[in-house]
C-alpha positions as CSV (number, residue, x, y, z in Angstrom):
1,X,22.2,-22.8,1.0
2,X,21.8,-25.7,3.8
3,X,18.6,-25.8,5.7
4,X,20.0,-24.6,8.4
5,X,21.1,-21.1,7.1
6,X,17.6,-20.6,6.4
7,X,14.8,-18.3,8.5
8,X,11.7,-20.4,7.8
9,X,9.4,-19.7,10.7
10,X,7.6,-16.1,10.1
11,X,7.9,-15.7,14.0
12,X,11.9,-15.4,13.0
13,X,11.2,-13.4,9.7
14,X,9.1,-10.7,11.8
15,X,11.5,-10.5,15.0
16,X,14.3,-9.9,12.2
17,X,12.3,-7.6,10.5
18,X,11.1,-5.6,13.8
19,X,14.9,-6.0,16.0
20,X,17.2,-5.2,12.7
21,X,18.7,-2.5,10.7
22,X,17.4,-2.0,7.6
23,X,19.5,-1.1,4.3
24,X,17.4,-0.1,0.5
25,X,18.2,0.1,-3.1
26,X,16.1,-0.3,-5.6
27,X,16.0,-4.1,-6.2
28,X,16.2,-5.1,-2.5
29,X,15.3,-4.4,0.9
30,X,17.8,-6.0,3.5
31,X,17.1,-6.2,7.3
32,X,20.3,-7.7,9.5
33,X,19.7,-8.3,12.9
34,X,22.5,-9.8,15.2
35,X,21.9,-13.5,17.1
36,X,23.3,-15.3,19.5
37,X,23.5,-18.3,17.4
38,X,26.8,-19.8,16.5
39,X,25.7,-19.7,12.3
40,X,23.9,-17.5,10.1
41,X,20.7,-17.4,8.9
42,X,19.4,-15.6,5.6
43,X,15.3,-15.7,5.0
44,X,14.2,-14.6,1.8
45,X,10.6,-12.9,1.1
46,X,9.0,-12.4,-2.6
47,X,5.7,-10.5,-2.6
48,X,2.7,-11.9,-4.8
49,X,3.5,-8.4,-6.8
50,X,6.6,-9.6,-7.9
51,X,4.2,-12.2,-10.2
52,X,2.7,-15.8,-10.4
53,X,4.1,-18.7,-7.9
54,X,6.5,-19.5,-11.1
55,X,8.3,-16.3,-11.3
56,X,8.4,-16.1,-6.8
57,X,10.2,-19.2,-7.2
58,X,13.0,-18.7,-9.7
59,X,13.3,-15.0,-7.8
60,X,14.4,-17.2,-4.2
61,X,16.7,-19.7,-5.8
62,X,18.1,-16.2,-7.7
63,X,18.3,-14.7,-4.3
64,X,19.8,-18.0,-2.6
65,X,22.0,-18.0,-5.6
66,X,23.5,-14.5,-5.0
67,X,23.5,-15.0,-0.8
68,X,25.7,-18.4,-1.5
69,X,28.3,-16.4,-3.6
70,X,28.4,-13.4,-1.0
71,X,27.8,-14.9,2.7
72,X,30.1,-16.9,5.0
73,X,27.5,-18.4,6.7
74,X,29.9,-19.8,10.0
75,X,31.4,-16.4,10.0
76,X,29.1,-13.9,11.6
77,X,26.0,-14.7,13.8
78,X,23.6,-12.5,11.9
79,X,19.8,-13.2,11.0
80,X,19.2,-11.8,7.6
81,X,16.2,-11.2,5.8
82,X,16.1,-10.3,2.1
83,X,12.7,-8.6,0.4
84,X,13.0,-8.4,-3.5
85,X,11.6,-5.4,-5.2
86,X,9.4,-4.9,-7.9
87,X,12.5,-3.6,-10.0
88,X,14.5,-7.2,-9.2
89,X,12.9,-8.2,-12.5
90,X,14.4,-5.3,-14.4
91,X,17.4,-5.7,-13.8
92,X,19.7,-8.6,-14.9
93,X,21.7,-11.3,-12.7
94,X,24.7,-9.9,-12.4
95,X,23.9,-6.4,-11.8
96,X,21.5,-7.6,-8.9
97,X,24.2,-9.2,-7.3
98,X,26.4,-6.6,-7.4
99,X,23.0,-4.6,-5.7
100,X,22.9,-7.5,-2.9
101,X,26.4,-6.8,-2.3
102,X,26.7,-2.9,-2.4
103,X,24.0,-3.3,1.2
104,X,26.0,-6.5,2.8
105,X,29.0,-4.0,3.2
């Protein structure tokens, strides 16, 4: 994912959050608002109950991972924002993607 397909600002991450729709499952937490801009941007959020600064980190390159294979990113002007579950960890790779995908559609 290029740095500019990235939310990194929380300013962005809360008008997202506040502005969009919301989708749920049980790994994931989606809110999609639409933009103006001419790209799109996907922010990802890990809660310190998901575990230790370690496990956060390998969760958001997961994440990234799965966004990469599923988004056009000059398709759509949409500002997404992705919250990872306690659950994420249960399940495996695969079948998490498949979860990111099921609330993209």
């Amino acid at each position: 994912m290029k740095i500019v397909n990235r939310i990194k600002e929380s300013n962005d991450f809360s008008l997202t959050i506040k502005k969009g729709k919301a989708y749920r499952n049980e790994s994931f937490v989606v809110h999609i608002a639409k933009t103006n801009s001419d790209h799109m941007r996907v922010g990802v959020s890990v809660s310190t109950k998901i575990g230790c600064a370690v496990v956060r980190n390998r969760v958001k390159r997961q994440i990234r991972a799965m966004a990469d294979s599923l988004i056009d990113y000059n398709k759509q002007s949409f500002d997404i924002v992705i919250i990872a579950r306690k659950s994420f960890l249960d399940v495996d790779f695969n079948d998490n993607k498949s979860l990111l995908s099921e609330l993209f559609l």
